[in-house]
VMD Tcl script that builds the backbone (N, CA, C; Angstrom):
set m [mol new atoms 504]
animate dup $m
set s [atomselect $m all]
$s set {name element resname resid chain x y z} {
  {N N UNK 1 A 29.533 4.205 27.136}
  {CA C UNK 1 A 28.605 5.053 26.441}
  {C C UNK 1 A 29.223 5.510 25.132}
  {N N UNK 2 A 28.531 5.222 24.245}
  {CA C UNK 2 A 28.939 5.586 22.925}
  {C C UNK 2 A 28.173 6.733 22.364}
  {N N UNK 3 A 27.695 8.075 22.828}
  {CA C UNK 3 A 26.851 8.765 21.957}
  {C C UNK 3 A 27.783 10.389 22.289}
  {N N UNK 4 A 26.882 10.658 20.860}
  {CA C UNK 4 A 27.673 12.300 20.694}
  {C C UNK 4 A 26.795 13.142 20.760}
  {N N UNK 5 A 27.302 14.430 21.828}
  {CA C UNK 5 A 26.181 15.456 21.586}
  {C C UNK 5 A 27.244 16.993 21.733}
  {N N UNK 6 A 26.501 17.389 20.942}
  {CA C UNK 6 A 27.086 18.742 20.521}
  {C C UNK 6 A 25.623 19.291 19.971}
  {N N UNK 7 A 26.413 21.475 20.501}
  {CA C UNK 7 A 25.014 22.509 20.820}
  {C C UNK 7 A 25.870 23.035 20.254}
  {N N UNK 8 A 25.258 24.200 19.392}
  {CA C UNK 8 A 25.835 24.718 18.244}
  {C C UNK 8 A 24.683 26.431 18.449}
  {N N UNK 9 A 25.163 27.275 18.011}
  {CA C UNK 9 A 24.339 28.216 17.710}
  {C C UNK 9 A 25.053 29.687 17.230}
  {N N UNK 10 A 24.288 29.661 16.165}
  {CA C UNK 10 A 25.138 30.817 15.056}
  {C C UNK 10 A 23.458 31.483 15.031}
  {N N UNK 11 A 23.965 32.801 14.691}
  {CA C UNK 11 A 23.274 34.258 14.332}
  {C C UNK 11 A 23.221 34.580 13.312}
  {N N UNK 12 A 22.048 34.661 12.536}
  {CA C UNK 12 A 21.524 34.973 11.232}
  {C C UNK 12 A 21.923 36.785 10.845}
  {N N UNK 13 A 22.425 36.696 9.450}
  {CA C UNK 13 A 23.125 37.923 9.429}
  {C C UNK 13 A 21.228 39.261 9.108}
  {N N UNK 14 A 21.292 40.038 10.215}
  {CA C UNK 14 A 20.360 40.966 9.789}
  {C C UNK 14 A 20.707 41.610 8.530}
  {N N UNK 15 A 18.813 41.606 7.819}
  {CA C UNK 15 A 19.117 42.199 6.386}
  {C C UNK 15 A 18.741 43.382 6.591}
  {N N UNK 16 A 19.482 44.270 5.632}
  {CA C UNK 16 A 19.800 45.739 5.504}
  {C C UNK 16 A 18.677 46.020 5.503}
  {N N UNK 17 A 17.383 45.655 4.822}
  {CA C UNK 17 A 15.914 46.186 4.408}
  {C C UNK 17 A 15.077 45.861 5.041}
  {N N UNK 18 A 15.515 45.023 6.148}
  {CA C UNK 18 A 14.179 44.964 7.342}
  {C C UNK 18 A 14.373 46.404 8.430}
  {N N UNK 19 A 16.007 46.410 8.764}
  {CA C UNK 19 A 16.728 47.265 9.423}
  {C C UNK 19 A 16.080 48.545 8.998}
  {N N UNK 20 A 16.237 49.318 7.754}
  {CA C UNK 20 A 15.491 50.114 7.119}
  {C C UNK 20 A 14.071 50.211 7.048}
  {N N UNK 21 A 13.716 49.285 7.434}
  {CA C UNK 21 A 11.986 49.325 7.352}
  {C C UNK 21 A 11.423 49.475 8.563}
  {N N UNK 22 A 12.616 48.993 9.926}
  {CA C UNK 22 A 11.857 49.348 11.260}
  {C C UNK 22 A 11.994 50.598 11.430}
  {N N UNK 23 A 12.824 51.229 11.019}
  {CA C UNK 23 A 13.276 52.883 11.015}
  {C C UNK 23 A 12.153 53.475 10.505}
  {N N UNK 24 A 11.516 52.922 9.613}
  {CA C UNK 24 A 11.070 54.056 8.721}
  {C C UNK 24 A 9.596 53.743 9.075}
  {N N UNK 25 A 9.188 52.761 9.403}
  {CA C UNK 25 A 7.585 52.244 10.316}
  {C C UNK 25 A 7.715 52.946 11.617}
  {N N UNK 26 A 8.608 52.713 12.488}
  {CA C UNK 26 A 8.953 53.705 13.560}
  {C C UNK 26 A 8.899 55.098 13.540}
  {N N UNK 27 A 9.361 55.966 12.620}
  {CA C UNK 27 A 9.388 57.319 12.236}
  {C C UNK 27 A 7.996 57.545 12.143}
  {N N UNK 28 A 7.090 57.276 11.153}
  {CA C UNK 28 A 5.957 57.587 10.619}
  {C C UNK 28 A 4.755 56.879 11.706}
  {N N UNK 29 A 5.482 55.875 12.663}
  {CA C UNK 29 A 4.217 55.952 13.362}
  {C C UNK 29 A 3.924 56.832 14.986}
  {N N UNK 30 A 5.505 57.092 14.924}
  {CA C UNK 30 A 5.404 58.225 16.012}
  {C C UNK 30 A 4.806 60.060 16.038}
  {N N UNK 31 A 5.189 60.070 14.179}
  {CA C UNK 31 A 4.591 61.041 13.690}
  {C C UNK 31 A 3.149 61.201 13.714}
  {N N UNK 32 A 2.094 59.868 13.413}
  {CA C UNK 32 A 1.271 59.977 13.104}
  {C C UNK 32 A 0.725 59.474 14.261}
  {N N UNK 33 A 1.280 59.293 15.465}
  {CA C UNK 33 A 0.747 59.126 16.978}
  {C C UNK 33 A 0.564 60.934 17.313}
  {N N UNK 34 A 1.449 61.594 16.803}
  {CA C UNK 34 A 1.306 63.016 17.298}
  {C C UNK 34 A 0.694 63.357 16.695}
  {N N UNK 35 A 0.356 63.813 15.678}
  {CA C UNK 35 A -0.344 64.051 14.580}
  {C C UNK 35 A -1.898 63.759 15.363}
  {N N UNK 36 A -2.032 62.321 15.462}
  {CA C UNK 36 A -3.284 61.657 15.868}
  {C C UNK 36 A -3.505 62.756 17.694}
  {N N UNK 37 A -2.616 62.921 18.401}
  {CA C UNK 37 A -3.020 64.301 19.624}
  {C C UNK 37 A -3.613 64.998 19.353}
  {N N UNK 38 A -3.262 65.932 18.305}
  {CA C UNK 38 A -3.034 67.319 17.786}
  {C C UNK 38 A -4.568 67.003 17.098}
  {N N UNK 39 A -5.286 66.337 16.302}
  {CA C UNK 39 A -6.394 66.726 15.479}
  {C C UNK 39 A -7.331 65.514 16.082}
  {N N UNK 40 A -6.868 64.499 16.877}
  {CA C UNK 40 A -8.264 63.000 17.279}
  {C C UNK 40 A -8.806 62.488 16.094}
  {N N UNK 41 A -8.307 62.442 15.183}
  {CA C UNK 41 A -8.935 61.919 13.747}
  {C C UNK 41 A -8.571 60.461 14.366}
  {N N UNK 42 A -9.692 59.213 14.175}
  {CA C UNK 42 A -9.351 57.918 13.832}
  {C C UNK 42 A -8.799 57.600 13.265}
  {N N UNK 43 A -8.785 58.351 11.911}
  {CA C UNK 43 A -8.002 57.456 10.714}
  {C C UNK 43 A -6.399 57.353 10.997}
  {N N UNK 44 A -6.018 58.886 11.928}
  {CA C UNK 44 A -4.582 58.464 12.158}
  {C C UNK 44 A -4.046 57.605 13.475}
  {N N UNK 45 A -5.383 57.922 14.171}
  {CA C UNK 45 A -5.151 56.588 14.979}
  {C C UNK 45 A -4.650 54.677 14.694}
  {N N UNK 46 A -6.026 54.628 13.846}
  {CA C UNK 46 A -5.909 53.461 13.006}
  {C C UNK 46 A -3.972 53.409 12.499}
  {N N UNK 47 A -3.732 54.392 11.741}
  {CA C UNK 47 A -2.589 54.175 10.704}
  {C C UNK 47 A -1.359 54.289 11.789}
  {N N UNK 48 A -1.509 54.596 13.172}
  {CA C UNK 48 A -0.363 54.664 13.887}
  {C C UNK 48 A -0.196 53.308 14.135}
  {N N UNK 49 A -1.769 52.585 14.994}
  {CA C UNK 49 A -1.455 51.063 15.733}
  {C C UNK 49 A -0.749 50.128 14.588}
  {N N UNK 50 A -1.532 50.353 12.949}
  {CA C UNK 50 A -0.818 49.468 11.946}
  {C C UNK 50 A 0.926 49.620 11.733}
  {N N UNK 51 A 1.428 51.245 11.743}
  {CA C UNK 51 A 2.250 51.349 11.327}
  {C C UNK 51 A 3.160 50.540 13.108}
  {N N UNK 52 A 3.111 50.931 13.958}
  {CA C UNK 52 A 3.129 50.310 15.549}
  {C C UNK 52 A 3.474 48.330 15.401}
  {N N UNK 53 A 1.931 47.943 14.645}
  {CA C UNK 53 A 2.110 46.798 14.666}
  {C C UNK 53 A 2.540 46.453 13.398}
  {N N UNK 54 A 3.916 47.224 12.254}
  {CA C UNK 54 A 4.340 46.090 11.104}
  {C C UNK 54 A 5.515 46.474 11.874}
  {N N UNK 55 A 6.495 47.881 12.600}
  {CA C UNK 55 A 7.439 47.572 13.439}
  {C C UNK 55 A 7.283 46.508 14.170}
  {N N UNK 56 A 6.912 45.921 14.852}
  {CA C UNK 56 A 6.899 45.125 15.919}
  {C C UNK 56 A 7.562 44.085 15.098}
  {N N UNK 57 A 6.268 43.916 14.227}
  {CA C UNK 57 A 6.422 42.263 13.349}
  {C C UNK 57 A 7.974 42.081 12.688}
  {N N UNK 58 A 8.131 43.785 11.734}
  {CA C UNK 58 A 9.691 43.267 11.805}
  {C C UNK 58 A 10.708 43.200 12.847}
  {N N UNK 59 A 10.501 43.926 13.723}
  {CA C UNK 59 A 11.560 43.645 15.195}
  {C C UNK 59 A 11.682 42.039 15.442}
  {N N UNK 60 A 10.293 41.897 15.245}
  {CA C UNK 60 A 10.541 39.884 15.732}
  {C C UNK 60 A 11.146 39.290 14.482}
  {N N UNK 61 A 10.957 39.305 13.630}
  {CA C UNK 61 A 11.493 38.883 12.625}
  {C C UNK 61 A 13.353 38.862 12.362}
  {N N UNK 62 A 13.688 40.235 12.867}
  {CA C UNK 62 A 14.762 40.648 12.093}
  {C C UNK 62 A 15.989 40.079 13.599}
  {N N UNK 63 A 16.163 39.510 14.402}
  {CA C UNK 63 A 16.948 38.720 15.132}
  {C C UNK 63 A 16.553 37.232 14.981}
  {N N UNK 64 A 16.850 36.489 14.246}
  {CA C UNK 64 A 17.187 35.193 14.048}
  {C C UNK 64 A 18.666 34.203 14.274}
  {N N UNK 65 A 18.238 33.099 15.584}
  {CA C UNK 65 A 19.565 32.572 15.270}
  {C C UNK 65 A 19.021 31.084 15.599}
  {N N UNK 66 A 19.800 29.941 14.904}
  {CA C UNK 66 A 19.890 28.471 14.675}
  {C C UNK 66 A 20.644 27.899 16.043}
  {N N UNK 67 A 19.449 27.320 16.356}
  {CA C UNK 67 A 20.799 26.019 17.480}
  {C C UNK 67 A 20.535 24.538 16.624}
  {N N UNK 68 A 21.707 24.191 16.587}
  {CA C UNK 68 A 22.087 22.647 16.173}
  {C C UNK 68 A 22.159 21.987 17.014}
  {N N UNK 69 A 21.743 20.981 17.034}
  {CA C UNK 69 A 22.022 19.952 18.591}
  {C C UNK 69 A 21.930 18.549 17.555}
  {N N UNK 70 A 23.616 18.536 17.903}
  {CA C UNK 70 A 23.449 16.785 17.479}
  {C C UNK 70 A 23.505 16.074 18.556}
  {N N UNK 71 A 22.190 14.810 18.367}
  {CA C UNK 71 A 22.891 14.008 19.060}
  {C C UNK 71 A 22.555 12.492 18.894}
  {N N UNK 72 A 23.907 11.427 18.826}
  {CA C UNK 72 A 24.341 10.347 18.624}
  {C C UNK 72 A 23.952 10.615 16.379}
  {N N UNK 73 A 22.914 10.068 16.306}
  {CA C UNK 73 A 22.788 10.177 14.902}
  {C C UNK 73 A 21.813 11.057 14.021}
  {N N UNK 74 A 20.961 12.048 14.960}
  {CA C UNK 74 A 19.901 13.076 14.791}
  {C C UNK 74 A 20.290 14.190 15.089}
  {N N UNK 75 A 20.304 14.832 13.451}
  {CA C UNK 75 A 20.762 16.685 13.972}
  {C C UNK 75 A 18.860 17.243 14.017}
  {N N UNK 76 A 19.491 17.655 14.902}
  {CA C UNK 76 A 17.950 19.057 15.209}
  {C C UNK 76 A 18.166 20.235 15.002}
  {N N UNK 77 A 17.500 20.925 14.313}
  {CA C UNK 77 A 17.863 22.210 13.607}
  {C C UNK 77 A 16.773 23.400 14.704}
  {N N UNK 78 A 16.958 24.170 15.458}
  {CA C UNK 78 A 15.976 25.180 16.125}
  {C C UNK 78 A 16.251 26.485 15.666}
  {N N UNK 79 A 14.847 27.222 15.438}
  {CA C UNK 79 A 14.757 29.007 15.093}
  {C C UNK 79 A 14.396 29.735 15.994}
  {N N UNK 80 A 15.154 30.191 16.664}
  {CA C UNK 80 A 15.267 31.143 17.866}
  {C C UNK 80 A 15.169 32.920 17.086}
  {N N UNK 81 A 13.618 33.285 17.438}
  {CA C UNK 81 A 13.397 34.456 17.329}
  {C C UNK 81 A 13.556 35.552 18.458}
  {N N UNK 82 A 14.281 36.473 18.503}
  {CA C UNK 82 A 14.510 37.652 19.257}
  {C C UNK 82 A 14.896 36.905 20.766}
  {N N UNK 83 A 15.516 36.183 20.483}
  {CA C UNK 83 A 16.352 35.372 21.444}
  {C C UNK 83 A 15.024 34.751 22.623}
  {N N UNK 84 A 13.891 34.749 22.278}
  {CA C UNK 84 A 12.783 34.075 23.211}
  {C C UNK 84 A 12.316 33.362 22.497}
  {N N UNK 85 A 11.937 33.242 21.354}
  {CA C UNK 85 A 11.088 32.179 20.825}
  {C C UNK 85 A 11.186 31.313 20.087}
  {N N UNK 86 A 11.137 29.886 20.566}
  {CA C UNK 86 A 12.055 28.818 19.863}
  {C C UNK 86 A 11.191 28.033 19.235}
  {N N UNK 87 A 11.676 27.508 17.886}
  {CA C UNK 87 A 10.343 26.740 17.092}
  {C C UNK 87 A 11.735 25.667 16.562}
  {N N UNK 88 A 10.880 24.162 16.575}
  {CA C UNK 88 A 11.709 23.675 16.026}
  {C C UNK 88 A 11.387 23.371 14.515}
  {N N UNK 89 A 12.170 23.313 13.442}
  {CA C UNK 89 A 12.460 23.813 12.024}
  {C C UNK 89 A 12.500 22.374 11.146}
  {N N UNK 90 A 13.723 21.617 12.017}
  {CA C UNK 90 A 14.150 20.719 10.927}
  {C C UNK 90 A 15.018 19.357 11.942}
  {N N UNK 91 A 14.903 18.328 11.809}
  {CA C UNK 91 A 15.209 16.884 12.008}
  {C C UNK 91 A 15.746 16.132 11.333}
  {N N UNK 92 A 17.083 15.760 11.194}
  {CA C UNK 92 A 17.428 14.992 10.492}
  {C C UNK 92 A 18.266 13.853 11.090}
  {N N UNK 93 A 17.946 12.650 10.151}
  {CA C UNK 93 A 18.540 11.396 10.689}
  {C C UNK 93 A 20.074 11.070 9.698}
  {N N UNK 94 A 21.076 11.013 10.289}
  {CA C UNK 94 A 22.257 10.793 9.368}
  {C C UNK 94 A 23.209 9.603 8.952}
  {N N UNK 95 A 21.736 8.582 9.581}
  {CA C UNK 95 A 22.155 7.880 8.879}
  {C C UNK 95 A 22.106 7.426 7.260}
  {N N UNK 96 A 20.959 8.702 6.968}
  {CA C UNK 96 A 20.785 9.207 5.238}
  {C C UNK 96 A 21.635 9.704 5.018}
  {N N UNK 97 A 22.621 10.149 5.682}
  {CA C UNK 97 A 23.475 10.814 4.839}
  {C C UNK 97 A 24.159 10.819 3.936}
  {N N UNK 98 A 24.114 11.971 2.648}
  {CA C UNK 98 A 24.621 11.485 1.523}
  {C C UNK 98 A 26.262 12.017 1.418}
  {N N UNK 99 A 26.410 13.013 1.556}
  {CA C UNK 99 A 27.343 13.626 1.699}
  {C C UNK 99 A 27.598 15.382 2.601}
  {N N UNK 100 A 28.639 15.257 2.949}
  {CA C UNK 100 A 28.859 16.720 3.999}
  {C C UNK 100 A 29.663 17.464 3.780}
  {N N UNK 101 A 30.214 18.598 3.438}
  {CA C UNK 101 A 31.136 19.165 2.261}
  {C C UNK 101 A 31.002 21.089 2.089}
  {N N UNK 102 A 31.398 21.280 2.661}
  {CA C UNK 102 A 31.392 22.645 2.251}
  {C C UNK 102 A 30.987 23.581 0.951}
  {N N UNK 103 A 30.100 24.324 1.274}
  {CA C UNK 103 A 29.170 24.588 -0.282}
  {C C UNK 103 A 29.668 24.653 -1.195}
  {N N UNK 104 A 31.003 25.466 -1.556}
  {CA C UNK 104 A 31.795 25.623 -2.701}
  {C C UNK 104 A 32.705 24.451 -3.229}
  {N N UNK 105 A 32.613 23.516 -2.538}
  {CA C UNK 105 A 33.282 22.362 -2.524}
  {C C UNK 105 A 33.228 21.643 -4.154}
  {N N UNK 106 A 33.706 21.484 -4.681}
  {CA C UNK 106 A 33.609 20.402 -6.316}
  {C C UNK 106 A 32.948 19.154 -5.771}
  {N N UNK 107 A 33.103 18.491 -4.734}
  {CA C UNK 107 A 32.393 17.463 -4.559}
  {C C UNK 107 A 30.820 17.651 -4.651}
  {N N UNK 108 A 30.180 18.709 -4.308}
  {CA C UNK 108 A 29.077 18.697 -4.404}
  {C C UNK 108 A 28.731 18.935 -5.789}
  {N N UNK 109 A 29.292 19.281 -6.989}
  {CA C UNK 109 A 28.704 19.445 -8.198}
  {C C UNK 109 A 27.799 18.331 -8.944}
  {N N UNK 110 A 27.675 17.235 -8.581}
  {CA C UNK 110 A 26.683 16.274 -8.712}
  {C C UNK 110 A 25.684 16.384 -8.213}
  {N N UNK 111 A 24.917 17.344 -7.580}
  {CA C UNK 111 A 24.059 17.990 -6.367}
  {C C UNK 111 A 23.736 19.047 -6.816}
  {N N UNK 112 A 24.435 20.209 -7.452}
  {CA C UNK 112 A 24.358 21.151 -7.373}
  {C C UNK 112 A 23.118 22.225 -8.253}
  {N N UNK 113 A 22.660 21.198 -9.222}
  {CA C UNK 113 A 21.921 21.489 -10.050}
  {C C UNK 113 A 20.968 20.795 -10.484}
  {N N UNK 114 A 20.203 20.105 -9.327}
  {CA C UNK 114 A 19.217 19.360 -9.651}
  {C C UNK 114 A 18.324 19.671 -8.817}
  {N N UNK 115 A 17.023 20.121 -10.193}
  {CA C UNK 115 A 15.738 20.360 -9.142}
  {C C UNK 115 A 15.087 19.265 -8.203}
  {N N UNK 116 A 15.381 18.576 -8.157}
  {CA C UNK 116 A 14.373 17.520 -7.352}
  {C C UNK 116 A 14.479 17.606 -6.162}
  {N N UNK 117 A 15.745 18.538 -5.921}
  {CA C UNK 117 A 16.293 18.384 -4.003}
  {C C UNK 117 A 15.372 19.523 -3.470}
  {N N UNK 118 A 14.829 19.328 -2.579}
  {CA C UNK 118 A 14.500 20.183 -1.515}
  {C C UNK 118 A 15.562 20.927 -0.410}
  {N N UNK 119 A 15.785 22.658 -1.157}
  {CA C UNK 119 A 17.110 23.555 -0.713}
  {C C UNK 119 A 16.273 23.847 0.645}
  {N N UNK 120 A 17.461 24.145 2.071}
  {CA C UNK 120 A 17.443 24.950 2.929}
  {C C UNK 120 A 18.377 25.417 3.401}
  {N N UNK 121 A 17.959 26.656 3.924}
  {CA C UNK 121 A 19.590 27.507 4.386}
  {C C UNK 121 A 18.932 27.696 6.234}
  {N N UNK 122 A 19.930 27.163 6.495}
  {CA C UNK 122 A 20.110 27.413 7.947}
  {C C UNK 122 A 21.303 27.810 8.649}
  {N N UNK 123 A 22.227 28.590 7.957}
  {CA C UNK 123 A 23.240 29.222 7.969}
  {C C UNK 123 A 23.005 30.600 8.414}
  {N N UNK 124 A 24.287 31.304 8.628}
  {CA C UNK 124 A 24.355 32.491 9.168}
  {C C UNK 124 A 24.131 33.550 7.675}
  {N N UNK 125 A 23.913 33.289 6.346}
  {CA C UNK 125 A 23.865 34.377 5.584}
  {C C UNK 125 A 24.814 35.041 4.928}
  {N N UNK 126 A 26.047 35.299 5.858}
  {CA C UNK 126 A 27.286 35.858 5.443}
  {C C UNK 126 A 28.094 35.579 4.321}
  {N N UNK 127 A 28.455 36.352 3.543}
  {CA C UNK 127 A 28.985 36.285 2.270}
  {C C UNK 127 A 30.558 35.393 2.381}
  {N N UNK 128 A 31.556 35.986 3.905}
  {CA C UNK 128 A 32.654 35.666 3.995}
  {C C UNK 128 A 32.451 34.594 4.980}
  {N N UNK 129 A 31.037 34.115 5.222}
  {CA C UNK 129 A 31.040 32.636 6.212}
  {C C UNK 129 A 31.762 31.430 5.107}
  {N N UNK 130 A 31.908 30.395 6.583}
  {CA C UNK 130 A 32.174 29.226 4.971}
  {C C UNK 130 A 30.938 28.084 5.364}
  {N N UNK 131 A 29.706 28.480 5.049}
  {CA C UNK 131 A 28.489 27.321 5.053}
  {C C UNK 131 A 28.807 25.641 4.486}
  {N N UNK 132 A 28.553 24.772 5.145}
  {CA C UNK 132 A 28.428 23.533 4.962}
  {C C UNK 132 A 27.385 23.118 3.854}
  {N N UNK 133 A 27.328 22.172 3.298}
  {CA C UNK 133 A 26.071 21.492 2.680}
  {C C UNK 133 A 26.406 20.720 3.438}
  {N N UNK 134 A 24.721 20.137 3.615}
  {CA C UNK 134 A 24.329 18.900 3.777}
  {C C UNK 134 A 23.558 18.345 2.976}
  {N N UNK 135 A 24.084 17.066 2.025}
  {CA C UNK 135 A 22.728 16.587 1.324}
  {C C UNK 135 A 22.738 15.026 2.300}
  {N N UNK 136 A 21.354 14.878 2.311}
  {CA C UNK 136 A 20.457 13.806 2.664}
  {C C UNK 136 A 19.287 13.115 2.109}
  {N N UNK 137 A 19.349 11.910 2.363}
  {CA C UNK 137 A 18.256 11.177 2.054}
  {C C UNK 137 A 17.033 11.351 2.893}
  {N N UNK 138 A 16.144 11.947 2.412}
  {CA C UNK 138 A 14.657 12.426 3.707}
  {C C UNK 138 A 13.634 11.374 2.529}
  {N N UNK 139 A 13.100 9.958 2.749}
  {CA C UNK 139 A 12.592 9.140 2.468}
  {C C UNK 139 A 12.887 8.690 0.842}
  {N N UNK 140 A 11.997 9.144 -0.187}
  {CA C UNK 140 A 12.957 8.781 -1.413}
  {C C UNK 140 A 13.333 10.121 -2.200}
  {N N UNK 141 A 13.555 11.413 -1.531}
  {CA C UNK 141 A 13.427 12.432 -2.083}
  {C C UNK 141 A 14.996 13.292 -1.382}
  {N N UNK 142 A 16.081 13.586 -2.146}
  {CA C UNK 142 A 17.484 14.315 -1.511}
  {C C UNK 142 A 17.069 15.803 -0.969}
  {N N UNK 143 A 17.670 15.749 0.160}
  {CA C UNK 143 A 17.298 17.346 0.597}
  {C C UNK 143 A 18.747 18.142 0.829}
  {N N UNK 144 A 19.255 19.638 0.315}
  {CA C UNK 144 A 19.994 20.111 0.669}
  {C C UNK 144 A 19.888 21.116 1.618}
  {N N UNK 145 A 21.290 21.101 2.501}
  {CA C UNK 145 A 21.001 21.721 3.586}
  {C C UNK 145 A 22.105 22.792 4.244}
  {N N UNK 146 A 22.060 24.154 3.845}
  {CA C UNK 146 A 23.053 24.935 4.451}
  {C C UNK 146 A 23.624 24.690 5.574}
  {N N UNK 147 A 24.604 24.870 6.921}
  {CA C UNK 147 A 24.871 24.709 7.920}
  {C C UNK 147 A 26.103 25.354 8.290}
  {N N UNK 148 A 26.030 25.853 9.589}
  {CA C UNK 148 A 27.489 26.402 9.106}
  {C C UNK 148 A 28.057 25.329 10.786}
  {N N UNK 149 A 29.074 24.770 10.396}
  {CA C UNK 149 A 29.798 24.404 11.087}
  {C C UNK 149 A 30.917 24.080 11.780}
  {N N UNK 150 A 31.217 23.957 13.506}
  {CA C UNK 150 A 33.146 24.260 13.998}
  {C C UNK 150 A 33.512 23.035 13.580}
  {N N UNK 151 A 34.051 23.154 14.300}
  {CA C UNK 151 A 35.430 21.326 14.227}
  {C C UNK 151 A 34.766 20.334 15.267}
  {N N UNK 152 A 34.077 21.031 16.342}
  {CA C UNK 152 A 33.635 19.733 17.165}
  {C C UNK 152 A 32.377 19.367 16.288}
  {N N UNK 153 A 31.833 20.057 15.270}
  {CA C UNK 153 A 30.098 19.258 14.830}
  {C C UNK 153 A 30.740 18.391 13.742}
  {N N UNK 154 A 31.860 18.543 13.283}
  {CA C UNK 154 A 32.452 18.168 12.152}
  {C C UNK 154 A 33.033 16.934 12.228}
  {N N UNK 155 A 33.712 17.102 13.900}
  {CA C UNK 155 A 34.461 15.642 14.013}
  {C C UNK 155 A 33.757 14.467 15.091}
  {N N UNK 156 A 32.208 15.214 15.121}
  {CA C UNK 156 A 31.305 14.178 15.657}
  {C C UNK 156 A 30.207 13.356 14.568}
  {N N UNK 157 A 30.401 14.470 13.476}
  {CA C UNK 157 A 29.979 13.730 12.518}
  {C C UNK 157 A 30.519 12.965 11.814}
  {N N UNK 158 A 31.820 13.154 11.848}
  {CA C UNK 158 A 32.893 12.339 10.761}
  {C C UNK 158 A 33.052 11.062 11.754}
  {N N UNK 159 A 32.521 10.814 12.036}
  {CA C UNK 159 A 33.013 9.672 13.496}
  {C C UNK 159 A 31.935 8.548 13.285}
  {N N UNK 160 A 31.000 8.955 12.613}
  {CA C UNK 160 A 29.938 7.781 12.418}
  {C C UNK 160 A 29.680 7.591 10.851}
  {N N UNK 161 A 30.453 8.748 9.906}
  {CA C UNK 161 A 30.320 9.156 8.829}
  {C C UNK 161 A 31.844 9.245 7.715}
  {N N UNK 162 A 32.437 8.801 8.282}
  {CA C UNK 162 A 33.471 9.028 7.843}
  {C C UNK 162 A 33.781 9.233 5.864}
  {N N UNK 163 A 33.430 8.211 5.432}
  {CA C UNK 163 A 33.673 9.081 4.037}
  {C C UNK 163 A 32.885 9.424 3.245}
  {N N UNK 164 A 32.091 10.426 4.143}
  {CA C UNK 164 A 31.131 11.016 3.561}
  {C C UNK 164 A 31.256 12.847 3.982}
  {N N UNK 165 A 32.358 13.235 5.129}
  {CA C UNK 165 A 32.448 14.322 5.765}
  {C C UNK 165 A 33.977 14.314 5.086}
  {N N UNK 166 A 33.714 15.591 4.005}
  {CA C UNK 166 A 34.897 16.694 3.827}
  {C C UNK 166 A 35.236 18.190 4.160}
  {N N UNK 167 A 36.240 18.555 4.650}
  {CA C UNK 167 A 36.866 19.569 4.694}
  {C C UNK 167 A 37.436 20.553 3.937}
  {N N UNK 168 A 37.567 19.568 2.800}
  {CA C UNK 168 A 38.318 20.623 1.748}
  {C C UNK 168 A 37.830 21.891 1.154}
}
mol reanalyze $m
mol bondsrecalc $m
mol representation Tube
mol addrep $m
């Protein structure tokens, strides 16, 4: 048997201003749930369930994390919301692959500034992470692709890929 599989899954860094926004949708709709006791006005009824339902929406929103699953020559990219709800995102075949290289890398500066690529970040966010690129061939059009990756996604890719996966 010749095939590789590796499961991967990193946690999207929560942003400060969703964090802040469930606080502050939360505050004002518990207020205006009491509020809504105290006088039976609809209107603060109404403005509690809205303020009720944009917390929610950011609660689901604001836990995001990526599973990678390679396997043999297809990475699968999955978006796991609030750790229940899984959508799959992104598919890629490597045997397009153009190159694999760590974002800050000089090798990618031939890449780095051309509109034609189609950017995605599927990385953890973090300023002190060290995110991967991936550029690929997705039919006749290059796509770049954040990733953050260990040593086993690295040396299962370098194994079918070899000089095309850097470290430096």
């Amino acid at each position: 048997m010749n095939e590789s599989y590796v499961e991967l899954l990193v946690k999207r860094k929560s942003n400060l201003a969703i964090v802040i926004g469930q606080g502050i949708f939360l505050v004002f709709a518990i207020i205006s749930t009491c509020l809504f006791m105290l006088t039976m006005s609809v209107f603060l009824l109404i403005l509690s369930l809205v303020l009720a339902g944009l917390f929610f929406l950011l609660k689901y929103n604001s836990v995001v994390e990526y599973e990678y699953l390679l396997l043999d020559k297809a990475l699968s990219i999955d978006k796991i919301r609030c750790q229940s709800f899984r959508k799959k995102v992104a598919e890629f075949d490597l045997n397009n692959l153009e190159i694999l290289a760590p974002a800050s890398s000089h090798r990618l500066d031939a890449f780095r500034d051309r509109n034609d690529m189609k950017k995605s970040d599927f990385s953890t966010g973090e300023k002190d992470g060290m995110p991967y690129a991936l550029v690929l061939r997705n039919g006749g059009a290059l796509e770049h692709i954040l990733i953050e990756c260990n040593d086993d996604l690295l040396q299962h890719i370098s194994r079918f890929a070899p000089r095309k996966v850097f470290k430096d």
